[in-house]
TIDRENDREN-578862 format. One record per residue (C-alpha): residue in one letter; y, z, x. Coordinates in steps of 0.5 Angstrom, whole numbers, plus 500, padded with zeros to 3 digits. Example, Ala and Ser with C-alpha at 12.3 -4.5 7.8 and 13.67 -1.06 7.14 Angstrom:
BEGIN
A491516525;S498514527;
# end
This chain:
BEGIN
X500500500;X507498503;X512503504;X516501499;X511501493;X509508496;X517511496;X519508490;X525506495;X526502501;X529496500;X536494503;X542495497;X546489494;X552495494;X558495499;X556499504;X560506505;X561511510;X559518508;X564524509;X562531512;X559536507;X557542507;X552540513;X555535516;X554527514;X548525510;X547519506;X542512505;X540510512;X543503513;X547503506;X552509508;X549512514;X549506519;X548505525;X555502526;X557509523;X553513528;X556510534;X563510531;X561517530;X558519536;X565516540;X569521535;X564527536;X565526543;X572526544;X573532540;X567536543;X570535551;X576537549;X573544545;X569545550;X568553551;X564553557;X566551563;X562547566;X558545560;X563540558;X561533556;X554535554;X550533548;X543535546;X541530541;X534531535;X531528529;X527529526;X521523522;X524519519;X523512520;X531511521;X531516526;X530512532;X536507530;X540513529;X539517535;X540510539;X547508536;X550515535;X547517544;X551510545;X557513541;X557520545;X556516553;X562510551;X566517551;X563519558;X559524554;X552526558;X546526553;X539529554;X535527548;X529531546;X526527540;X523530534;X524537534;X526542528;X533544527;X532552529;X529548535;X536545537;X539551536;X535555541;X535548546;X543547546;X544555548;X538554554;X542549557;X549551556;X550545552;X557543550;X553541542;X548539539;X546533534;X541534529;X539527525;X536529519;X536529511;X532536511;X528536504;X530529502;X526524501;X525519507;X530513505;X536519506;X538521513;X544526516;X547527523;X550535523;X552538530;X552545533;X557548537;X554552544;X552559540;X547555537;X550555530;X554550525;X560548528;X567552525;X570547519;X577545523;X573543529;X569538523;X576536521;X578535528;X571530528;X573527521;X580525524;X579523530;X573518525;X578515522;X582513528;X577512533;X579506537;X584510540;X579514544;X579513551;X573510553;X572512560;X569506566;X565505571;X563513574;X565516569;X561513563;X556518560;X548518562;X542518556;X537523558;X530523555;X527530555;X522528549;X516532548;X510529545;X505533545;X501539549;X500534555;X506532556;X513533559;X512541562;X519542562;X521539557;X526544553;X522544546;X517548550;X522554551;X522554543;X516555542;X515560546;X521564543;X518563536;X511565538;X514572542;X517573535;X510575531;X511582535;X502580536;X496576534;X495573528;X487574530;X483575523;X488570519;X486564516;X492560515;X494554511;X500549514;X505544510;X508541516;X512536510;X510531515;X516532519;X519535524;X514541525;X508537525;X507537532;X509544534;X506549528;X499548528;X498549535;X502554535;X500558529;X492556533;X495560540;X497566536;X490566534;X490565526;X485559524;X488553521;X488548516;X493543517;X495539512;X501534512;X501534518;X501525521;X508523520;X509516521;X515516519;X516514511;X511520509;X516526511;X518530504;X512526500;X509530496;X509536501;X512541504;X518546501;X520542495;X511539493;X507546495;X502545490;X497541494;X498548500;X497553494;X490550492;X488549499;X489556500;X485557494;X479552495;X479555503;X479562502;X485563506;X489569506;X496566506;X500559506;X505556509;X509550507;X515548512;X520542509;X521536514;X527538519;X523546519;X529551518;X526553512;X519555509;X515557502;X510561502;X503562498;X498568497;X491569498;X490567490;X495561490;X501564487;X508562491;X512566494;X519564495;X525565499;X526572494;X520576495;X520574503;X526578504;X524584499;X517584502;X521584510;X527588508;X521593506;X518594512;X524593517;X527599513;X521603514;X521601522;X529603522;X530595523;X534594517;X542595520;X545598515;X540598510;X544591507;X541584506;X545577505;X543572498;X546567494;X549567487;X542564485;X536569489;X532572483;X536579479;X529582480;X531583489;X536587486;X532591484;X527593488;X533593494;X537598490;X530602489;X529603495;X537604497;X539598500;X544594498;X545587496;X552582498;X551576494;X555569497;X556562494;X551558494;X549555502;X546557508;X552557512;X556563506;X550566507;X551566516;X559568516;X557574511;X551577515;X557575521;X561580517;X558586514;X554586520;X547585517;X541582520;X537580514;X538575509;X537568506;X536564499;X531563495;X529557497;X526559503;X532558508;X532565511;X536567517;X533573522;X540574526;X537579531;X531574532;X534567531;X542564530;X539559524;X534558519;X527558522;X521557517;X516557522;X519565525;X521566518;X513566516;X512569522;X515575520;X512576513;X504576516;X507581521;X508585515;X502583513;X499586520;X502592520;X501595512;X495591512;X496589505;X494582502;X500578501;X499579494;X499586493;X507586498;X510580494;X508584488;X513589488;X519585487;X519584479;X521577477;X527577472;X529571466;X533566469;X536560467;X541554469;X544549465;X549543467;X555541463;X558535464;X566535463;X571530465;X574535469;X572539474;X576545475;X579545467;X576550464;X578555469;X585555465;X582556458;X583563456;X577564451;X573561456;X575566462;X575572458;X568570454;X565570462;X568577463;X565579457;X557576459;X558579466;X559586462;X553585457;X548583462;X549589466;X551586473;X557582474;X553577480;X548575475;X552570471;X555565476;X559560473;X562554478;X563547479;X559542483;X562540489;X560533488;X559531481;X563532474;X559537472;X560545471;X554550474;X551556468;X546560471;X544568468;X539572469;X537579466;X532583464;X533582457;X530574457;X534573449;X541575452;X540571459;X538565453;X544566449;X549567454;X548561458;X547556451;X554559448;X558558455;X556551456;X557549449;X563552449;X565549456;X563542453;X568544447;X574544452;X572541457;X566535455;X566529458;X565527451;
# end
């Protein structure tokens, strides 16, 4: 079967080509419809040019590691955004497929100026993405991106240096246990491993590698700590990444972990920062229960600075509960790995994530790393001795619901008095304010309505008269 008669998709657009603008993580769009290859180098001059002049290490200037993951598109946009980097006098060092968490560490071992990761994360394999990470390892600060956008928009004026001064391209792509001994990603995975705190012997393990960018890394890895593995998804070839596996489609690992006896399940999404995982009877356990279940056990070990944890407006009510149980308190953000970073950042904890499995472990790691992530779940497995079933089960699992409300403007209703005042009122009844979340999308005409509650009629009602009443004022029609 062809690529495209799998996929669904493939084949080139008779749409005029767009460039895309930085989002919330970076650029992202159809490779070779909006994400092209032109684009990518335009960018890589315009990233080059801002990153040498922000540099904030000496020496460390003019220094970009460059990862993908996948994709079939990944090769072409590696090549055009390296060419970009080294027309500006930037030094490239390509490491290849790697996870994103995988850059992270690789940028701060080298002392790098940036890293760029190419990937669409859990899209499907038609999508792809460029972001960058500064020297600490983390997203890049959102004027240094503006400064990048800019420069993007006028991007013949850079200087392009000549002769001496034009960058190299360096490979340090790792292929697999018998290659490349010194190549970076070997670094990682050792600081991955080291994080389980010891073995794994006596677990068998199933691993969702999405055919993506943990396919060549996760199951070696999980095998030298001494886990059994059964590895599934894991044979990219380039248009499988995201297909019917991993993070977002984990029903094929949940039945593997039945069918095998295995005692949990781990499921990765392609470029590796996030996890879902599954216990030994086949029930998911989602990013919510793993931070319950990890918050517990730091808090008994005296690990859990502050005893506070960081999630967004959509994790579960049920967290609340069982953290508040137990005295720890529970700061929610908006919607987005990055809000959930700069709160940890600020209210000094160490724990945090969303429900989708993106969990940040900031004593351990300066992103969201699924294979850590997991890692830190089965040794809390380890160290009760309790089946993951019986940790997860302590969180108990409250009424949620979301609906859409397409509006012909956005941000209208937020002027309309009933409305603001009838959101005040719902916040009251379901007895937390953080348990009603009204918001705009960022990128579609529509208004977000999520409640949730212990009383699943009262989360039912409250959601459908908000929505019926921002159609009233604000509906597209």
């Amino acid at each position: 079967m062809s690529p495209d008669v799998r996929a669904g998709q493939g084949k080139t657009s008779s749409a005029a080509l767009r460039e895309p603008r930085f989002g919330t993580d970076g650029v992202r769009g159809v490779a070779n419809e909006d994400l092209t290859a032109p684009f990518a180098l335009k960018l890589g001059i315009a990233a080059a040019s801002v990153l040498m002049d922000s540099g904030s290490r000496s020496g460390a200037q003019g220094h970009v590691v460059v990862g993908r993951d996948t994709r079939l598109s990944g090769d072409m946009l590696e090549a055009a955004l390296s060419a970009g980097l080294a027309a500006t006098g930037c030094h490239v060092t390509n490491v290849g497929v790697v996870p994103t968490p995988a850059m992270s560490h690789i940028v701060v071992r080298l002392r790098a100026s940036a890293g760029a990761i190419i990937s669409a994360s859990h899209n499907p394999y038609p999508d792809n993405g460029i972001k960058f990470i500064g020297p600490d390892g983390r997203k890049l600060p959102d004027d240094i991106e503006r400064r990048i956008a800019a420069a993007l928009e006028n991007v013949e004026a850079v200087p392009r240096p000549t002769g001496p001064h034009i960058g190299r391209i360096t490979d340090a792509a790792w292929h697999g246990r018998s290659s490349y001994e010194q190549a970076p990603v070997l670094g990682y995975i050792a600081h991955v491993a080291a994080t389980a705190g010891a073995p794994l012997d006596g677990l068998k393990l199933v691993l969702d590698c999405a055919n993506g960018a943990t396919s060549a890394i996760a199951p070696g890895l999980f095998t030298d700590l001494g886990a059994e593995v059964v590895a599934l998804c894991a044979e990219p070839d380039g248009v499988n990444i995201n297909l019917k596996c991993g993070s977002t489609s984990p029903e094929r690992m949940c039945s593997t972990v039945v069918e095998t006896g295995a005692d949990a399940g781990l499921a990765f999404d392609g470029d590796g920062d996030r996890v879902m995982m599954c216990d030994e009877t086949g029930a998911i356990v989602d990013g919510d229960r793993m931070m319950a279940v990890c918050a517990l056990g730091m808090q008994r070990r005296g690990e859990l600075v502050g005893d506070r944890v960081v999630a967004t407006i959509m994790s579960n009510a049920g967290l609340d509960v069982i953290l508040e149980e137990h005295g720890i308190a529970l700061s929610r953000t908006d919607v987005g790995d990055r809000y959930v970073a700069e709160e940890m950042e600020r209210c000094g904890a160490v724990l945090g994530g969303e429900q989708s499995g993106h969990l940040l472990f900031s004593k351990l790691t300066r992103t969201g790393d699924g294979m850590l992530s997991g890692l830190q779940v089965l040794k809390e497995m380890r160290v009760s001795g309790k089946p993951l079933s019986a940790l997860a089960s302590v969180m108990p699992q409250y009424p949620q619901l979301l609906r859409n409300v397409r509006v012909s403007d956005r941000l209208a209703w937020q002027n309309v008095g009933e409305i603001t005042d009838a959101i005040g009122e719902a916040r009251a009844r379901l007895g937390k304010p953080e348990w009603l979340s009204v918001r705009a999308s960022g990128t579609e005409p529509v208004v977000r309505v999520m409640a949730q509650g212990a009383d699943e009629a009262l989360v039912s009602r409250t959601v459908e008269d908000l929505c019926a009443m921002i159609a009233r004022h604000a509906g597209a029609g």
